[in-house]
C-alpha positions in Angstrom: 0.0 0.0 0.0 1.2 3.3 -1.1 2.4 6.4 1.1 -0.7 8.1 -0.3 -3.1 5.4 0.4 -2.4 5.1 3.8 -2.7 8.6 4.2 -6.2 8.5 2.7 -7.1 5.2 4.9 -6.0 7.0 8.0 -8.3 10.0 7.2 -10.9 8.1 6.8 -10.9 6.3 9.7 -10.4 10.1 11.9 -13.2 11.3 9.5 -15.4 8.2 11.2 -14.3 8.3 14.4 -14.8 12.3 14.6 -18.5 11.5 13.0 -19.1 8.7 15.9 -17.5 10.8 18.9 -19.5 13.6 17.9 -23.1 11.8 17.8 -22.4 10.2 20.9 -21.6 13.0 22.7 -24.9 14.8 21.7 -26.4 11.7 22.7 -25.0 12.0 26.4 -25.9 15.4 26.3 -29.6 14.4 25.4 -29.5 12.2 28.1 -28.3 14.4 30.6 -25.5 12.2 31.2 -22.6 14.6 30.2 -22.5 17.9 31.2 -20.3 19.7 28.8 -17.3 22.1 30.6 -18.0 21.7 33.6 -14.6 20.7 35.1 -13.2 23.9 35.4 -9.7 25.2 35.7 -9.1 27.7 38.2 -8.7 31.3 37.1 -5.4 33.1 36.9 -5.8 35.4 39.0 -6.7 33.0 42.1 -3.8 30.5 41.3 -1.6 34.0 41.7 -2.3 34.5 45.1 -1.9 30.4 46.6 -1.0 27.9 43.8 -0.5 25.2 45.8 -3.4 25.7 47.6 -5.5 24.5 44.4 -3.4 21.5 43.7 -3.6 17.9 45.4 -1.2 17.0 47.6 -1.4 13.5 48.4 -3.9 11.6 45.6 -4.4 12.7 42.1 -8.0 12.0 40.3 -8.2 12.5 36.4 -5.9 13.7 33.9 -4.7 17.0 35.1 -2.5 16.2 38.2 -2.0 12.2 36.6 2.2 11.5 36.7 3.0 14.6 39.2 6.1 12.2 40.9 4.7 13.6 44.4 1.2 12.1 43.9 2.6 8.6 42.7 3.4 7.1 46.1 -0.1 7.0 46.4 -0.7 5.1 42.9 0.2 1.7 44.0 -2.5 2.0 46.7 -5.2 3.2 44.5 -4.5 0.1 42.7 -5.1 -1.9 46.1 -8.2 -0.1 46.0 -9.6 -1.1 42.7 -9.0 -4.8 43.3 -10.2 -4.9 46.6 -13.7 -3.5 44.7 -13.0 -5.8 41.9 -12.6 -8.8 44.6 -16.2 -8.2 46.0 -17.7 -11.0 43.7 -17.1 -9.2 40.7 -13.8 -11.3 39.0 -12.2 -10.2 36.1 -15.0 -10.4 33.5 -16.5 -7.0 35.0 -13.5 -5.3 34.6 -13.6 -6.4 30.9 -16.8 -5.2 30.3 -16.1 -1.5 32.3 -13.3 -1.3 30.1 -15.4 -1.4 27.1 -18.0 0.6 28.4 -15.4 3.6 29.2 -13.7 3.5 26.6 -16.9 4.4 24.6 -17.3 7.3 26.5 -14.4 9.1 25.5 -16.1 12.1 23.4 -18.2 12.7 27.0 -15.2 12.6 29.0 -13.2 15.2 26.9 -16.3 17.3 26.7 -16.6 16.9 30.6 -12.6 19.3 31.0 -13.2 23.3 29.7 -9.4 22.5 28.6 -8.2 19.9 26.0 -6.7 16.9 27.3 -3.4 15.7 26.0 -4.1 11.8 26.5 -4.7 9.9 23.7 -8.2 7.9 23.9 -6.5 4.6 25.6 -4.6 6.5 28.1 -7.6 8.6 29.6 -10.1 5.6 29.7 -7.7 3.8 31.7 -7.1 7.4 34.0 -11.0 6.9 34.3 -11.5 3.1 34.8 -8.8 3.3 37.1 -10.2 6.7 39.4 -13.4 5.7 39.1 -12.9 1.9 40.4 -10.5 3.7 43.2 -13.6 6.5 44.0 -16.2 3.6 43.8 -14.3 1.6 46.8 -13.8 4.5 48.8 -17.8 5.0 48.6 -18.4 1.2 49.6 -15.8 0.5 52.2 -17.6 0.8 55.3 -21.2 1.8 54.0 -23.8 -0.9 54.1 -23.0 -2.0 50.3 -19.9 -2.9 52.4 -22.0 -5.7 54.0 -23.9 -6.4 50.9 -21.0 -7.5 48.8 -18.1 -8.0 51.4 -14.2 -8.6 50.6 -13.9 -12.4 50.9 -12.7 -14.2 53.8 -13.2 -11.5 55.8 -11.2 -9.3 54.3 -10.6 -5.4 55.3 -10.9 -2.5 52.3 -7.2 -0.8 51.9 -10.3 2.3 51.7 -10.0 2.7 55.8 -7.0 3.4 56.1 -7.1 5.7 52.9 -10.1 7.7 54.2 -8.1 8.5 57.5 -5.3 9.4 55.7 -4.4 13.5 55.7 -5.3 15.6 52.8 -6.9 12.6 50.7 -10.3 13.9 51.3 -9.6 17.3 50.4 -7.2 16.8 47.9 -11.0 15.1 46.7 -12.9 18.3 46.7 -10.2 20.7 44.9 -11.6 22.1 41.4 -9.5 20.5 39.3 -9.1 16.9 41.0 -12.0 15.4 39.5 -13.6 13.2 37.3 -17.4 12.9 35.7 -19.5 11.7 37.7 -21.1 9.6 34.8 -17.8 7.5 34.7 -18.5 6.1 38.4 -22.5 5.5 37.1 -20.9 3.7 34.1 -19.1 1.4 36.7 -21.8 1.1 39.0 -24.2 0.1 36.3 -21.3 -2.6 35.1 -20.3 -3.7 38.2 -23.6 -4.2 40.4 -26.7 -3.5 37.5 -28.5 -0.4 37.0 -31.0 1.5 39.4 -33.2 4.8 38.8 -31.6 6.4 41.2 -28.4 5.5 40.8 -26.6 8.9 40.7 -28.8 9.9 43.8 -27.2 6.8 45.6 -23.6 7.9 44.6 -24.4 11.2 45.7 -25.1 10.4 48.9 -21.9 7.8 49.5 -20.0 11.0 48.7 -21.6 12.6 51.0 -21.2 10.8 53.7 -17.3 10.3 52.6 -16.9 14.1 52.9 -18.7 13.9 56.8 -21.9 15.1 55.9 -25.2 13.2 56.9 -27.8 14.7 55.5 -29.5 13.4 51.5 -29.3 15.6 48.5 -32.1 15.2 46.8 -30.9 16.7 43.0 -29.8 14.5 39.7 -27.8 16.9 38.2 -24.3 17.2 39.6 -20.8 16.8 37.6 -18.7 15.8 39.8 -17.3 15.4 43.6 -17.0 18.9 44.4 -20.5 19.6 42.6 -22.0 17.5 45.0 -20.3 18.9 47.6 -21.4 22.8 46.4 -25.0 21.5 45.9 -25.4 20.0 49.4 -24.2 23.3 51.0 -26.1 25.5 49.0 -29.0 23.2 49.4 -28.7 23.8 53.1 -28.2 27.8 52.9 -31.5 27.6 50.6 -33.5 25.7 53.4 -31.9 28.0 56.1 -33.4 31.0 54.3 -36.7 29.2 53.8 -37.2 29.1 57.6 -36.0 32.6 58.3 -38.2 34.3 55.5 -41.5 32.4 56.6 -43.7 33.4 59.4 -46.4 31.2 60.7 -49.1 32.3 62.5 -51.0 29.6 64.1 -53.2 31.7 66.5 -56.4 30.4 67.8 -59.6 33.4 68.4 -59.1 34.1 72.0 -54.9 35.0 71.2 -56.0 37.1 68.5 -58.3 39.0 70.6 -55.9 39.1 73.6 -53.2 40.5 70.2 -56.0 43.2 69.6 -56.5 41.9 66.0 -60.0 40.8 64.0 -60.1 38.6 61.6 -62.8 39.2 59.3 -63.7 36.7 56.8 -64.3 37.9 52.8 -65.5 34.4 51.6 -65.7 30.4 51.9 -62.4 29.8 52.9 -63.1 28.4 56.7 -59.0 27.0 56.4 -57.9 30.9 56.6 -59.9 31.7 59.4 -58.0 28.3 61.0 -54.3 28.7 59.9 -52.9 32.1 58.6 -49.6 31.7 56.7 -47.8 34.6 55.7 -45.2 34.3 53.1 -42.6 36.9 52.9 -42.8 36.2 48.6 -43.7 39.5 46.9 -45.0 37.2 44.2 -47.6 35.0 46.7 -49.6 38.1 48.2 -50.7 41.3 47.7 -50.9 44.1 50.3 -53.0 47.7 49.8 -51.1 50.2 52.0 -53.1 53.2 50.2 -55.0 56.0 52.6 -58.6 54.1 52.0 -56.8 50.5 53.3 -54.5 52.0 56.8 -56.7 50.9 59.3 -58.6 48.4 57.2 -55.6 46.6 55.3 -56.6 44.2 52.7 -54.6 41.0 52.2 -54.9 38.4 49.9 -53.0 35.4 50.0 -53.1 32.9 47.1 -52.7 28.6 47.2 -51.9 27.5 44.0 -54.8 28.5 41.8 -57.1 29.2 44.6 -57.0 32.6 46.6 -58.2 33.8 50.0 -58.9 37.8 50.8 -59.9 38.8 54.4 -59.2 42.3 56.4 -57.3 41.9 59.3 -57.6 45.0 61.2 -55.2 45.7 64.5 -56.6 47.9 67.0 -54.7 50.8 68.8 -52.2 50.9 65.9 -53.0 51.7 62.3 -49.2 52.6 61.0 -48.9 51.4 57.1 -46.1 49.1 56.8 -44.0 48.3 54.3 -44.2 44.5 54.1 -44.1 42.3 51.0 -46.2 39.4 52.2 
């Protein structure tokens, strides 16, 4: 075969792959399965200021950190790691069939990075077969999966003493020390079958690898840190729930004792029962004009229903400003 040939043959065969890396990533997409960009790098202008303090110092996970010689002490553990998981029943046929499944993903991985990764397609399915199986232990050692598909004869995950080990957690969390979470999904699905809530299920296992205790409840995080960021803010948002909401549960003798009357404007007995005010400019409507000071009409609306009533408060007919 000719110079020229070969040329044209190897064209071809990009021109193909291109065509088939291309679909399938609009295909993850589609499925929500691959977010694209977003593993970030961290900006310039934050590295300046502490560059080591966004950089792993004991365990590196995915490409960007991969071969650092002060990280690789820790790479002959992480593979104790992955066959310990591989050990829990699984045998050598699942890792066969992970491979393959990875390695299809490569178009969603690359997508995954908001920079271009430098390892060919062989190289950075085995950086992900080989994180993810090393994530995927540290989520079952000592979780109740850990019961459900035990080490044989008794044996003790190498993921204990990991976990307890300084910096590995946080070196977990940093911005650029992650993988998709779709790659551990891919595994789980391989290794123990497929659930509708799988990435819930992972979720949580991270959770409680990073010390929290609580559930988050979402479907769409990227990766570690993502979960992490979305747990946290999940918690802020509830925290400002509680703070913005008033509930008045007041039965007629306390509101006369208050010096307020309730006066009811139509069917609704429940309003006359339970008043809930929502500070939610959007949920109520408040007349603060001349006509409404002492009289001030409120009307509170329950999905597609609505409730009006005056509520009048004796001895003190100020206006207030107050988006119910």
């Amino acid at each position: 075969m000719s110079t020229m040939e070969e040329e044209t043959k190897d064209q071809k065969t990009r021109h193909d792959r291109w065509k088939e890396t291309t679909k399938a990533l609009l295909g993850a997409v589609r499925k929500e399965t691959c977010q694209p960009y977003s593993i970030p790098v961290v900006p310039d202008d934050l590295r300046k200021s502490n560059e080591t303090a966004y950089m792993p110092k004991v365990v590196s996970i995915g490409p960007r950190y991969k071969g650092k010689k002060e990280l690789l002490p820790m790479e002959e553990i992480k593979w104790r790691c992955v066959a310990s998981l591989l050990s829990r029943t699984f045998g050598q046929n699942a890792i066969d069939k992970c491979m393959e499944a990875i390695i299809e993903l490569d178009a969603a991985v690359r997508a995954s990075y908001v920079d271009e990764i430098p390892l060919d397609r062989y190289a950075l399915a085995t950086t992900m077969l080989f994180d993810g199986c090393f994530l995927l232990e540290l989520l079952i050692c000592e979780s109740k999966l850990d019961l459900e598909i035990p080490i044989p004869f008794n044996g003790n995950s190498p993921g204990i003493e990991v976990k307890k080990m300084e910096y590995v957690v946080s070196d977990l969390m940093l911005l650029e020390n992650q993988i998709p979470i779709f790659i551990l999904e891919t595994l789980f699905v391989n290794l123990l079958g497929s659930s509708n809530q799988m990435r819930e299920f992972i979720q949580n296992l991270a959770l409680r690898l990073f010390g929290y205790s609580g559930k988050l409840m979402v479907r769409s995080t990227s990766h570690f840190l993502d979960v992490a960021y979305s747990y946290i803010e999940m918690g802020w948002t509830d925290k400002m729930r509680e703070e913005n909401e008033v509930r008045l549960s007041l039965g007629a003798n306390d509101t006369k004792a208050a010096g307020i009357t309730i006066r009811r404007l139509n069917n609704d007995d429940d309003f006359l029962r339970y008043l809930r005010v929502s500070l939610s400019p959007q949920t109520t409507e408040l007349n603060t004009n001349d006509e409404m000071k002492k009289n001030r009409k409120i009307q509170i609306r329950t999905g597609s229903s609505s409730t009006s009533a005056h509520v009048q408060q004796k001895g003190n007919h100020k206006s207030k400003n107050v988006s119910l």
